[in-house]
N, C-alpha and C positions, 0 to 999 in steps of 0.2 A: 830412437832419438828421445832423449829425454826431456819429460815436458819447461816450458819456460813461457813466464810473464809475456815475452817476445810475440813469443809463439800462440799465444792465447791471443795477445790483440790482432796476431794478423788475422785469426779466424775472424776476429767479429767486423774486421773491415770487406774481410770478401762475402759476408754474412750481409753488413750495410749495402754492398754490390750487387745480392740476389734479392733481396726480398722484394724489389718489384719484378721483378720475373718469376720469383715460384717461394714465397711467404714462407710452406709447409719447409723446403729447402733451406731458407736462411734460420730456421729454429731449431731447425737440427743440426746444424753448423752450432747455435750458439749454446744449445743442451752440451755438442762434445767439448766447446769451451768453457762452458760451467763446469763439467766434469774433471775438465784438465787445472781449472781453478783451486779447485777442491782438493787435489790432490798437490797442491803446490802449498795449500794451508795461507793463501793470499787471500783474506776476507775483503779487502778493499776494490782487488779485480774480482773478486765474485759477484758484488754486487754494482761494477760495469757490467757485468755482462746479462747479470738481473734486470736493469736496468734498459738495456737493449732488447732483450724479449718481451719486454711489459712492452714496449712500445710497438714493437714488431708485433706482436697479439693485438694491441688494441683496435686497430686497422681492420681485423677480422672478428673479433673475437672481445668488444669491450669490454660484456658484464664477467667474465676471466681476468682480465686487465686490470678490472678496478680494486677484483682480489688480491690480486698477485701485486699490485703497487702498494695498497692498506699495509700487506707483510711487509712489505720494502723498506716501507716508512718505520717501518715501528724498528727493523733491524735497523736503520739506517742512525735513526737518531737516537737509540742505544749507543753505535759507536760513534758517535758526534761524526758522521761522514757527510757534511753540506753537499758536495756534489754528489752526493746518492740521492739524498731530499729532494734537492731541487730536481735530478730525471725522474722521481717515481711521482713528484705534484705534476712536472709535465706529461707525465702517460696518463696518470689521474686522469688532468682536466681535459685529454685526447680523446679517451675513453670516454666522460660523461659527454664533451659534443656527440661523440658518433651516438652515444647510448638518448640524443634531443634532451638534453640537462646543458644550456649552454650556461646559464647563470651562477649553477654549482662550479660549472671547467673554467668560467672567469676567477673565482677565489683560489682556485687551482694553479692559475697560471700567474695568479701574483705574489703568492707564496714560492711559484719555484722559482721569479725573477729576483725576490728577496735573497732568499737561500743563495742563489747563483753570484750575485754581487759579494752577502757576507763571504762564501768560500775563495770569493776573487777565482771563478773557474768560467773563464770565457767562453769554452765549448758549451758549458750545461746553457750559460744565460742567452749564448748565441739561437739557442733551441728555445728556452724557454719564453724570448722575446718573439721568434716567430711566432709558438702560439698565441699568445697574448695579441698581438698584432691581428692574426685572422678573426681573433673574437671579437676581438674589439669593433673591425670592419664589420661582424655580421651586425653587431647591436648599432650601427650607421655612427660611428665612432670615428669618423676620417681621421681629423687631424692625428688624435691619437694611436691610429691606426698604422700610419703611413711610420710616426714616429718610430714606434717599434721596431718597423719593418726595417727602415732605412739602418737602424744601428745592427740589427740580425744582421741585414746583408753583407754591411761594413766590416762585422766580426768575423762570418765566415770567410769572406775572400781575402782577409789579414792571416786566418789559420790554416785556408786549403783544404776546408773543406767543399770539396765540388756538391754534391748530392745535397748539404744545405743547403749551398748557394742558388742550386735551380729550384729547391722547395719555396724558398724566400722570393726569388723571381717571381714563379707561378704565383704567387700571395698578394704581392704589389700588381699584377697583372689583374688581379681580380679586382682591387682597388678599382683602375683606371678603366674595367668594365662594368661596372656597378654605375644604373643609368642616373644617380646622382650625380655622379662624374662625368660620366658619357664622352671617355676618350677611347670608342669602341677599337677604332685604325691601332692605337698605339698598345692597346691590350690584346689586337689579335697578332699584331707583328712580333709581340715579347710569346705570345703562346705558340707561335709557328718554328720561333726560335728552340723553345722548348721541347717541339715533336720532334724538331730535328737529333736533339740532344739524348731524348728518350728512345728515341729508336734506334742512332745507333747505340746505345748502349743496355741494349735489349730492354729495358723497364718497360714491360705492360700496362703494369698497376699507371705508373705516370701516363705511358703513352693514352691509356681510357680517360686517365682524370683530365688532362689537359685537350682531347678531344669532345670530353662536355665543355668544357668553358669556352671553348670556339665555336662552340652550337649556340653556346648561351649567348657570346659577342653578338655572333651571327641574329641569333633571334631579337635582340635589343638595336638592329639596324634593320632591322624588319626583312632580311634575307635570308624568306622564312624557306624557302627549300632546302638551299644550302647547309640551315639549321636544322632539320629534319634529318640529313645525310647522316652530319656527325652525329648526331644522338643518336642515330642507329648504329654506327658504327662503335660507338663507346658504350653500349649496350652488350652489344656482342660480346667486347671484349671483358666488361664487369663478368657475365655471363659465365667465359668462360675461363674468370679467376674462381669463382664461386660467392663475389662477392655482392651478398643478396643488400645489405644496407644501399650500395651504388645503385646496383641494379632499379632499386625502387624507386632512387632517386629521379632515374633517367625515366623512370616510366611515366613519374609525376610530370617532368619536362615538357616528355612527348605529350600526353595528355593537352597540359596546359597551352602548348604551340598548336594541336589542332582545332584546341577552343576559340584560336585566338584567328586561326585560318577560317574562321565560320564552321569549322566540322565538328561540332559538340556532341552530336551523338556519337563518331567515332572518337573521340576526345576520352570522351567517360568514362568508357571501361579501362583506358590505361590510368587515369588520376583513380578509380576504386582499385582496381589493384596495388597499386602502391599504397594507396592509406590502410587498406588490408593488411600490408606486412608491416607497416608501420605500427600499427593496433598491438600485433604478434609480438611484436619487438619490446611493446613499452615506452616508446619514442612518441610521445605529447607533442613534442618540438615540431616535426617533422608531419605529423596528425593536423598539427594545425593550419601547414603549410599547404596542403591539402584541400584545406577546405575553402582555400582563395581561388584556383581553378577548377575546382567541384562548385560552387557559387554560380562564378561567371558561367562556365557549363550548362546547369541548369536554370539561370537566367535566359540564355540564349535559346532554351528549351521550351520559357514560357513557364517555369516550374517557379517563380515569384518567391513566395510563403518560404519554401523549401532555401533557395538559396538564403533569405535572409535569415533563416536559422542557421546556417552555416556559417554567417558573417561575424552573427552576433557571438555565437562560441569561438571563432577565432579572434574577436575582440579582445575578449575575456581574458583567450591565454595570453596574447601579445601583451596588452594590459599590464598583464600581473607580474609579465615577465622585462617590462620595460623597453619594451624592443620598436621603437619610432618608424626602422624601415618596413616594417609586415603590417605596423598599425596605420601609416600613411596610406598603401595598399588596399587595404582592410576598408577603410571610411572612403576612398575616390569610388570602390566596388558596391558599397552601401549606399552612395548615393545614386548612381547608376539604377539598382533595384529598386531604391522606392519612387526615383524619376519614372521608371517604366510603369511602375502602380499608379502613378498620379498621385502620389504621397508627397508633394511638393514642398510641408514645413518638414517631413520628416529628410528629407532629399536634401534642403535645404543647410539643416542642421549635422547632415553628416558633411555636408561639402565643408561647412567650418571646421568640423573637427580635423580633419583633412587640410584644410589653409594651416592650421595651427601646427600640425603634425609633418608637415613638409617646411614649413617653417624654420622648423629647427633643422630637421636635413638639409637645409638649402645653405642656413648659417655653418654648418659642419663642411659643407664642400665647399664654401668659398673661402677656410681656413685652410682644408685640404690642399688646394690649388697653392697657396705661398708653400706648404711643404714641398709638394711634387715638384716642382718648380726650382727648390733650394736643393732635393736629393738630384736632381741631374747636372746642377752644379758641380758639386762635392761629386759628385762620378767624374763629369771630365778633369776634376781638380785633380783628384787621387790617379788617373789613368797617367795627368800628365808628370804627376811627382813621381810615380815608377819610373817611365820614361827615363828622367833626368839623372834617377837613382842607375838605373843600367847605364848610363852615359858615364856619370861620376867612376861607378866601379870599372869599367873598359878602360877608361882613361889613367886608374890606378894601378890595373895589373899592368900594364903597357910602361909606367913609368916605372917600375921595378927591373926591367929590362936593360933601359940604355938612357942613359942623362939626354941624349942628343934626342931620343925619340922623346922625350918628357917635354924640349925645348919646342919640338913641333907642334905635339898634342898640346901644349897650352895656346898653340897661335890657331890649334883648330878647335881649341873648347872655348876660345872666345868665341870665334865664327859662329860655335854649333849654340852658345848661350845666346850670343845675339839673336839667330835664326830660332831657340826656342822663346827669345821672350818676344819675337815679333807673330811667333804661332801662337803664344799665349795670349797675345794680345786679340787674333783675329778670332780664335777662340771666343774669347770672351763678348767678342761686339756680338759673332753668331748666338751665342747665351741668349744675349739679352736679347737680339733680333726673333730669335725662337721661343723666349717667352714672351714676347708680343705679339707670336701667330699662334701660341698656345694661349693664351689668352685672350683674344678675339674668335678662336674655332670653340673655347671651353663656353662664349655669350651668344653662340651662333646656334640658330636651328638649321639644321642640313637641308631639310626639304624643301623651306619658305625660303632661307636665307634672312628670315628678321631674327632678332632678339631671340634665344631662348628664357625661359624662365627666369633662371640666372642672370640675365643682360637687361628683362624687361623689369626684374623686381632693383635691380642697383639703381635703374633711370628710375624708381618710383623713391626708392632712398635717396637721392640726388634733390627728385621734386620738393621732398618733406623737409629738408636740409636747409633749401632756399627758402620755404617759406617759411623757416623757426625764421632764420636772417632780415628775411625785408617783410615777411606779409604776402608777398604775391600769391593769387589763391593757384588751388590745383585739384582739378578734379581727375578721374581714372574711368572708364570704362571697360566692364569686363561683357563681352558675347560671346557666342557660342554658336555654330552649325547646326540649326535645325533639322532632326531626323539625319543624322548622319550615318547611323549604325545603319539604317538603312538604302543610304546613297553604297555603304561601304558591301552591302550584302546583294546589292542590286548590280550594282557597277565593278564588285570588285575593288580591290585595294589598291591597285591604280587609278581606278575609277576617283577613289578617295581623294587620293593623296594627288589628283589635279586640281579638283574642287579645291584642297586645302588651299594651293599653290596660286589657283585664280582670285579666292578669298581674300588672301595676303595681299597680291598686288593690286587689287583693287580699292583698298585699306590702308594701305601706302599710301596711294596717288590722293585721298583726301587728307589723310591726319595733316597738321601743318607741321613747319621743318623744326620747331622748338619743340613738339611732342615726340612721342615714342608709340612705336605698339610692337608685341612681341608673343610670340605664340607662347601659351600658359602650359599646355597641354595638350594632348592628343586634338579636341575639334574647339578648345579653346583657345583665345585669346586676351591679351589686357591691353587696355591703350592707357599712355600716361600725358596728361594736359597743363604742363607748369603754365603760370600763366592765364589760365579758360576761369572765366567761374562759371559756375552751374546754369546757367540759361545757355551760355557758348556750349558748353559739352555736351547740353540735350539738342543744342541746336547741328552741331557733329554727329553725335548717334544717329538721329534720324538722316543726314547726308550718307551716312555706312551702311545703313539700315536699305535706305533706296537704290545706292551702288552695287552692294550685293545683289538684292532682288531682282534687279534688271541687267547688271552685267556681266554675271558664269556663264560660261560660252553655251554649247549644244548640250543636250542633255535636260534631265527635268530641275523645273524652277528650284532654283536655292537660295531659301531665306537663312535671316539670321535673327535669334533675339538677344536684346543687351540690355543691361542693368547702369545706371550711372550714378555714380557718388560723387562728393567734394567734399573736402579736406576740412575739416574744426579746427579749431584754435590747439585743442588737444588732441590732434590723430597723429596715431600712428599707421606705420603700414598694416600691420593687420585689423587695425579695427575698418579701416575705410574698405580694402578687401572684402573683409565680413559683411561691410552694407550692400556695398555695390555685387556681391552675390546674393545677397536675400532679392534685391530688384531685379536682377538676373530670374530666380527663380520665379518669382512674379510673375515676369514676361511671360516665361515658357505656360506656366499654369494659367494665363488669360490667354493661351491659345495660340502665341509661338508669333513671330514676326513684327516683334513691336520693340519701342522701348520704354523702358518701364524707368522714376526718378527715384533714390534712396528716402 
């Protein structure tokens, strides 16, 4: 048979079909389609199919990838081929993520979203917009993240492409498990759909990837066995692709999750193994990632000195690298260590850095939320304009037939219009009824049932709003659970998380009904007091302060210390934050169970 264009692309489609099942397979599928390229003197299909190996290599094989793309480029834009440019910037910038160069594979990936537009070639931009989407999400980039994502996903299932369209899934799925977001349920449901997907269609490589991210959902609901399972199980399977970048990643995971089960000495040796071959590799990125549960690790070890040497160097590289989510991390973990030294101004000052640095992520996911919200729209919008489009055409080949059947189908394509715009309709109320349960579970802590972050910093932007308007003052109290690491290490993490649960309701039952309070954080909280001036709110703290101490049920005494501020003529939310944690701080370092005034 003689070779043909045809015949070259069906290789690289059953090529796209195996490479998560066996990598080594699909490149040699796409070597006999170069070869059949070449012989057809089709420079254009040669470098599709260049173009498909760079990508397929990178996954295994970056620092080869980032070769073989450089060549790409240079053939590519000799013969002015845009959509060669734009696949070899996006294996580029695939390659420097895996190779921990995320900030190099961003310039990467906005080069081949450029390229892909100028060629007007929707496949390459459909790909190159995925990337750019996931980068974006790592650098805590929501809004723009989600954007990406949503026109990727729209592109591919307008072109038919299947294997996009589940890359792109899996991508937004990470979105909505990334604990800024903390829509764990709806990220594990989109990844269970996707195991189903990967398995039967034999993909490994997918079935490993998408069995970490349900470890990782898992570990972010604190269902930390369950999370332990799969990460062994997609261990395995990295294991036995060969592919050592995964592998280390998952070993960092497990590490990190037994740090976090109190097992730090079993913890260790899988977070240094992994920074080990990360070291090997060249991978900074990944090195630094490292050093956030090698820290807590050796924190929990009593090893002080040593963790905040590890803080302060992953500082540096987040720092330099501009990266909000590993720096937010980076300064909550910092103050942590120099709290346990009795370093209280230094403790102090990391917690601000930290206010300021979650700050901005918390602004990024409340823009998020209007996106997420507007892409499930537009999903049932397009589901239903298909719908209507297969109706339309039924109803046209049918009238091609017989005038007299034409005269019925139109008395039953009113019926079926009527009956669609009355589903449109219900539709649409469910919409908005579902994003006002998505929007109350997105302000909600699961545990307490108050406020989360999110719900308790809006009622503090509400407070500030009121008082530019009339004046009314507003103070905020932020406390904290005394010795809690250690109710957590004594009692267990149920232990914990009843204490958390009596705290809350106990903190309820005093705040008054125009206040707010809302868990801040793991054993914090913030109360917001429109309305109180400052002698009221010190005269509340101490009302929380005595409830607590006298009212957690069996088990040993638990106090609390709180810090309280009110509002200036010129406060903002994070400057009053900032006070009302320095007086927090305070408390703890005169000895824990008191409250301390900004």
């Amino acid at each position: 048979m003689a070779d043909s264009a045809a015949e070259v692309r069906a290789i690289m489609r059953r090529a796209d079909d195996e490479v998560e099942r066996s990598p080594d397979a699909a490149l040699s599928m796409l070597q006999r389609a170069l070869e059949m390229a070449g012989r057809l003197g089709d420079a254009g299909l040669r470098r599709e199919v260049l173009v498909d190996a760079c990508d397929t290599r990178a996954a295994f094989s970056p620092a080869i990838a980032v070769t073989e793309a450089d060549a790409g480029l240079r053939e590519a834009r000799k013969a002015d081929d845009g959509k060669a440019v734009a696949g070899f910037h996006s294996c580029r910038g695939y390659a420097l993520d895996r190779l921990g160069r995320p900030q190099e594979a961003a310039a990467e990936y906005e080069a081949a979203v450029v390229q892909a537009e100028r060629s007007e070639n929707r496949e390459a931009l459909a790909d190159a917009l995925a990337m750019r989407g996931e980068n974006r999400h790592y650098q805590g980039r929501y809004d723009e993240a989600i954007a990406d994502l949503d026109r990727a996903y729209a592109t591919s299932v307008e072109l038919g492409l299947v294997n996009q369209q589940r890359y792109v899934l899996n991508a937004i799925a990470n979105v909505y498990s990334d604990e800024n977001v903390g829509e764990f349920d709806k990220a594990i449901a989109y990844y269970r759909q996707l195991l189903r997907q990967d398995r039967a269609a034999g993909a490994r490589l997918g079935e490993a990837t998408t069995r970490y991210n349900i470890a990782s959902a898992l570990e972010s609901k604190g269902e930390y066995a369950n999370a332990l399972s799969e990460y062994r199980h997609a261990l395995e399977a990295y294991t036995a692709l060969g592919d050592r970048s995964s592998v280390a990643e998952t070993e960092r995971a497990i590490g990190a999750l037994l740090v976090r089960q109190g097992k730090a000495a079993e913890g260790q040796p899988w977070i240094e193994r992994a920074a080990a071959t990360f070291a090997a590799a060249g991978d900074e990125e990944s090195v630094a990632r490292c050093r956030l549960p090698r820290a807590r690790a050796l924190r929990a070890l009593g090893r002080l000195r040593e963790a905040r040497d590890e803080l302060e160097q992953a500082e540096r590289h987040f720092r330099a690298s501009d990266n909000p989510r590993y720096l937010a991390k980076v300064y909550a973990e910092l103050a942590e260590v120099h709290a346990q030294a009795g370093e209280w101004r230094k403790a102090y000052e990391a917690s601000v850095a930290h206010r300021s640095v979650q700050a901005v992520l918390d602004r990024r996911a409340r823009q998020e939320q209007t996106s997420r919200l507007r892409i499930q729209f537009d999903a049932a919008k397009k589901e239903q304009e298909n719908r209507a489009l297969l109706i339309e055409n039924a109803h046209r080949g049918e009238a091609l037939r017989t005038a007299e059947r034409v005269r019925s189908l139109q008395r039953i394509a009113i019926m079926l219009g009527a009956a669609l715009m009355l589903l449109l309709g219900t539709m649409a109320l469910q919409q908005v009824q579902r994003g006002r349960r998505l929007k109350r579970l997105a302000m909600t802590d699961d545990l307490t049932g108050l406020p989360n972050r999110r719900g308790v910093l809006d009622a503090l932007e509400r407070g500030l709003r009121a008082r530019q308007q009339d004046g009314r003052p507003l103070a905020v109290v932020v406390f904290d659970i005394d010795h809690f690491k250690r109710i957590n290490d004594l009692h267990g993490h149920h232990g914990g998380d009843r204490v958390l649960e009596d705290v809350a309701a106990l903190v309820r039952a005093e705040v008054p009904a125009s206040g707010s309070v809302g868990r801040f954080g793991g054993e914090e909280f913030l109360v917001v007091l429109p309305g109180l001036d400052h002698a009221g709110a010190l005269a509340l703290a101490e009302r929380l302060r005595v409830a607590v101490s006298s009212g957690v049920g069996d088990g040993p005494r638990v106090t609390i210390s709180l810090g309280v501020a009110s509002a200036g003529d010129d406060a903002d939310a994070e400057a009053l934050l900032r006070r009302a944690d320095g007086a927090l701080y305070r408390a703890k370092g005169e000895g824990r169970d008191r409250v301390v005034s900004a």
